[in-house]
C-alpha positions in Angstrom: -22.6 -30.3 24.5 -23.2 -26.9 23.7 -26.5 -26.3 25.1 -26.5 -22.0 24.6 -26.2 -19.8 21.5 -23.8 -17.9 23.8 -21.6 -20.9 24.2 -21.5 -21.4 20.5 -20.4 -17.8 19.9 -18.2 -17.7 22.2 -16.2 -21.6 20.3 -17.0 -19.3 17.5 -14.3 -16.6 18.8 -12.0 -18.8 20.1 -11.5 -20.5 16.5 -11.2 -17.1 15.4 -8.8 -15.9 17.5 -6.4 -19.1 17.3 -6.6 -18.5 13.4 -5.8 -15.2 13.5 -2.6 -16.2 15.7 -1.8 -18.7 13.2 -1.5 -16.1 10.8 0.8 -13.8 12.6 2.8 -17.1 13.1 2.5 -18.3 9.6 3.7 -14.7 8.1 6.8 -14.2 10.6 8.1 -17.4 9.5 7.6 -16.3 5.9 9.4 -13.4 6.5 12.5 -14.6 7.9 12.5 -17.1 5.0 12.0 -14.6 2.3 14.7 -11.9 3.8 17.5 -13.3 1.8 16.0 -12.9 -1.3 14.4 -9.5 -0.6 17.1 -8.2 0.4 18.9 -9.1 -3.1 15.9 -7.5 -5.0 16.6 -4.6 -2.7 20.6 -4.6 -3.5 19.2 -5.0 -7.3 17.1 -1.8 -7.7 19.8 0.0 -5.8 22.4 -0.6 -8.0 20.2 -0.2 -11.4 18.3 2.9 -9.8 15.2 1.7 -10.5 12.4 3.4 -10.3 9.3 2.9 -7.8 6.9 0.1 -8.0 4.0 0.6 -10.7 0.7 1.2 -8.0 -1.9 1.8 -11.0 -2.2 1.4 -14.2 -5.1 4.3 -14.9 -2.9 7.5 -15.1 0.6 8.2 -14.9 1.0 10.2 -12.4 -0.6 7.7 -10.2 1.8 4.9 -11.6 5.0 6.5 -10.4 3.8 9.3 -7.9 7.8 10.5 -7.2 8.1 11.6 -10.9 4.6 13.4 -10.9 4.2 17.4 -11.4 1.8 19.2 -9.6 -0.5 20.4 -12.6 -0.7 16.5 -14.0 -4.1 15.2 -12.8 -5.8 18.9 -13.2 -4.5 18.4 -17.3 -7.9 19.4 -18.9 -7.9 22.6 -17.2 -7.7 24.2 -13.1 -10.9 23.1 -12.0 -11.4 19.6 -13.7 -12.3 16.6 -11.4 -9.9 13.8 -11.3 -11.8 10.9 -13.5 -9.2 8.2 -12.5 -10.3 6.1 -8.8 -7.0 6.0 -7.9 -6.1 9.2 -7.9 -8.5 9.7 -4.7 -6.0 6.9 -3.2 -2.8 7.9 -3.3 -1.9 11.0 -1.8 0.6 13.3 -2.9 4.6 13.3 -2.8 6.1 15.0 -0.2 8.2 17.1 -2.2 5.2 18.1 -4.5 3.6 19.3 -0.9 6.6 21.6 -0.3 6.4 22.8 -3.6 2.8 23.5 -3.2 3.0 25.1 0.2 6.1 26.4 0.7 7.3 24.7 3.7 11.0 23.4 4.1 
């Protein structure tokens, strides 16, 4: 049937294109299912004022980056090197940026 490695490629991508629709499908039907509950989690952490979701475990100002000071992974001394992965990852607050800069 398929005589060509060019034909088989090209099944190849088709499969993988159909499955990667499928996906898209799969999740948007997920979502819509799943709204009603989010949307009570979200109603929950708004009335207990939670705080934000745990990212890391490593070090703590990469576990809840909103309550984080500006000195807190440079806690050794100025020039130390951050020795946890993740806090290379996640990028600063935005209102530790101000702070840092200056700009409103």
């Amino acid at each position: 049937m398929f005589t060509r490695k060019s034909d088989l490629f090209l099944l190849y991508l088709a499969v993988n294109f159909a499955l990667v629709g499928l996906m898209f499908c799969h999740s948007a039907l997920k979502r819509a299912e799943a709204q009603p509950a989010l949307m009570e989690k979200a109603e929950m952490v708004r009335r207990l004022e939670l705080t934000d979701l745990c990212l890391f475990t490593d070090a703590r100002y990469t576990r809840h980056p909103s309550v984080a000071d500006i000195h807190t992974p440079f806690q050794d001394y100025p020039l130390s090197l951050d020795h946890f992965p993740s806090g290379s990852i996640i990028a600063p607050p935005p209102h530790l940026k101000t702070a840092v800069t200056g700009d409103k």
